[in-house]
N, C-alpha and C positions, 0 to 999 in steps of 0.2 A: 415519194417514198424514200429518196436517196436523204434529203433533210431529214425526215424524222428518222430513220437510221442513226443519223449522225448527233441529233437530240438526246436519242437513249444512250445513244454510245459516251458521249459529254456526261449525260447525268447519271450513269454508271460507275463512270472513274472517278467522278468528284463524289460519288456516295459511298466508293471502295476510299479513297485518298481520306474523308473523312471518318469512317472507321477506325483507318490506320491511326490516325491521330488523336484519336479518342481513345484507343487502347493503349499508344504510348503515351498519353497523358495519364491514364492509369498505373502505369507501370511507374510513372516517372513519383507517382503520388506512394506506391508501396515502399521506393527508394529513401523517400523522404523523411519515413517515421523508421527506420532500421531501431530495432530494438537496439542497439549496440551503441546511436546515437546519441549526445546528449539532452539534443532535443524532444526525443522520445519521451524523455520522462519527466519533460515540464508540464506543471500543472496547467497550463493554456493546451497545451498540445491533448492533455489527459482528459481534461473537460469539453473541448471541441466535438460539438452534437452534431449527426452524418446530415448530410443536405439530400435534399430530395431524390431518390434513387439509388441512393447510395445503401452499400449493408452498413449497418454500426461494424463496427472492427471486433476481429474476434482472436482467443487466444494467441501469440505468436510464439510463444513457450519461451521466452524469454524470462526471468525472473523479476519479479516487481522490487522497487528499490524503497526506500522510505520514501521521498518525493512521488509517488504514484498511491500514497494512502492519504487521505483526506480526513485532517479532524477539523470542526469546529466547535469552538470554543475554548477563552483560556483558561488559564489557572485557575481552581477551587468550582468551576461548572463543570457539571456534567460532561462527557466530549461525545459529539455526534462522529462518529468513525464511518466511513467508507472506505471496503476493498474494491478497485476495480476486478473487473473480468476480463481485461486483455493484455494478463501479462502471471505469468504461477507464481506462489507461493513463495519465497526465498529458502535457501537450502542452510545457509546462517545466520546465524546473530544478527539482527540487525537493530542498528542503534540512534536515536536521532534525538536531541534536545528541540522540543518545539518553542518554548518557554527557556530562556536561561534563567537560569538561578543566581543566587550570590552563596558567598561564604566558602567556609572549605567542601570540598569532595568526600565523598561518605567511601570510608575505607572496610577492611573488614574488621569486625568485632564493634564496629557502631551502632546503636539504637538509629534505626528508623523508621518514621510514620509516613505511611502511606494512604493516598489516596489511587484509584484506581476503576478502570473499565474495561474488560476482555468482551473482546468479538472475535468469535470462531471463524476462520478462514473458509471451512470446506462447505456452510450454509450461512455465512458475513450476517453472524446474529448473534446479539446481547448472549452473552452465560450469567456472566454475574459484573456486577459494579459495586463498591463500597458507597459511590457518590448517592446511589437510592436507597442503600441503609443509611443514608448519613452516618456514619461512624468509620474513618479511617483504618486502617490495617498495618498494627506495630508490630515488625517485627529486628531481627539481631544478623545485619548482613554476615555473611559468611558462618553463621551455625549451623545450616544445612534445614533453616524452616520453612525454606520456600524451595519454588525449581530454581533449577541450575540456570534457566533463561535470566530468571529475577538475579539470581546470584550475581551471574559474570554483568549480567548488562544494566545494575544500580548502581557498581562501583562507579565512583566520582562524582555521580550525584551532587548537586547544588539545593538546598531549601530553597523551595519557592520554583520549582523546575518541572515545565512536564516534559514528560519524556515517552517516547513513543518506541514500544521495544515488540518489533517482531522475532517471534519462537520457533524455530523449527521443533519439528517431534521430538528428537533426540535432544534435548535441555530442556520440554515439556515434561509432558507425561506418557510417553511414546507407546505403548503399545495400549495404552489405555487407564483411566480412572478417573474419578473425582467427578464422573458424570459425562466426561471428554470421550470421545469418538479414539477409537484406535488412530495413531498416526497423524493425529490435528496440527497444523499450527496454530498459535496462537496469538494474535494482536492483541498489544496491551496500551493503555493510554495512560500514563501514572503521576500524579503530582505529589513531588516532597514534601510533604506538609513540615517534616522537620528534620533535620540529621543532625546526629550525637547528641540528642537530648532526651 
């Protein structure tokens, strides 16, 4: 009796000892992706599918950067955009050339043509794309004929450039119109087809 005692009592402690270390290896794994990280918002770290047992990762309220939106395709195709879900919205402008361009930078009172794909943030679904009308979108930077997002985040612009411009509300259309949800942001996936011409 006194052995098996002493069996349970062993396989007790090694089943306590292993928990413990199962939970700090959890712990040690939350440490690892800290939103504040750089590593956090590499595209390996973002696509990394949970392993057996595991929950998929869920918001940490952190805000998503450009590096954590996923387009495919270049220049003059279609773009497939993905927003993740484990990380909100951006509260500013955000601006990223995926594509560089050549030539000069598009200043204001320049003609430019655009190409373009909006995917709404709060249901990450097509609104509209010029690329399915095939027909580009001309318009006269700094006239006031698009939002304030387009405005501030086309200056410098390269032809031949896509460029990935996340919108907060307030440089959208913020309380609402055009079909847009009160308060949306707005991912846009845009190529210059031409500037000052």
């Amino acid at each position: 009796m006194q052995t098996l005692r002493r069996i349970i009592g062993i396989g007790t402690i090694a089943a306590a000892t292993f928990a413990l270390a199962a939970c700090g290896s959890d712990g040690d794994k939350g440490s690892s992706t800290t939103p504040s990280s750089s590593a956090a918002s590499s595209p390996a770290k973002a696509s990394a599918q949970p392993t057996f047992g595991q929950l998929p990762a869920q918001p940490t309220g952190a805000e998503c950067t450009a590096d954590d939106i996923v387009v495919v395709g270049g220049f003059g195709a279609a773009p497939k955009i993905t927003i993740p879900d484990t990380c909100t919205a951006p509260t500013q402008l955000v601006v990223k050339d995926l594509v560089a361009g050549s030539g000069p930078g598009a200043v204001a009172g320049q003609p430019l043509t655009m190409n373009y794909t909006l995917i709404t943030w709060s249901d990450k679904k097509k609104l509209d794309s010029s690329f399915d009308r095939g027909k580009p979108f001309q318009l006269t930077l700094g006239a006031g004929q698009v939002i304030p997002g387009w405005e501030q985040g086309l200056v410098g612009v390269q032809a031949g450039a896509r460029r990935l411009l996340i919108i907060p509300p307030n440089l959208g259309y913020g309380a609402g119109g055009n079909g847009i949800k009160p308060n949306e942001t707005l991912v846009f996936v845009t190529d210059a087809v031409t500037v000052g011409k």
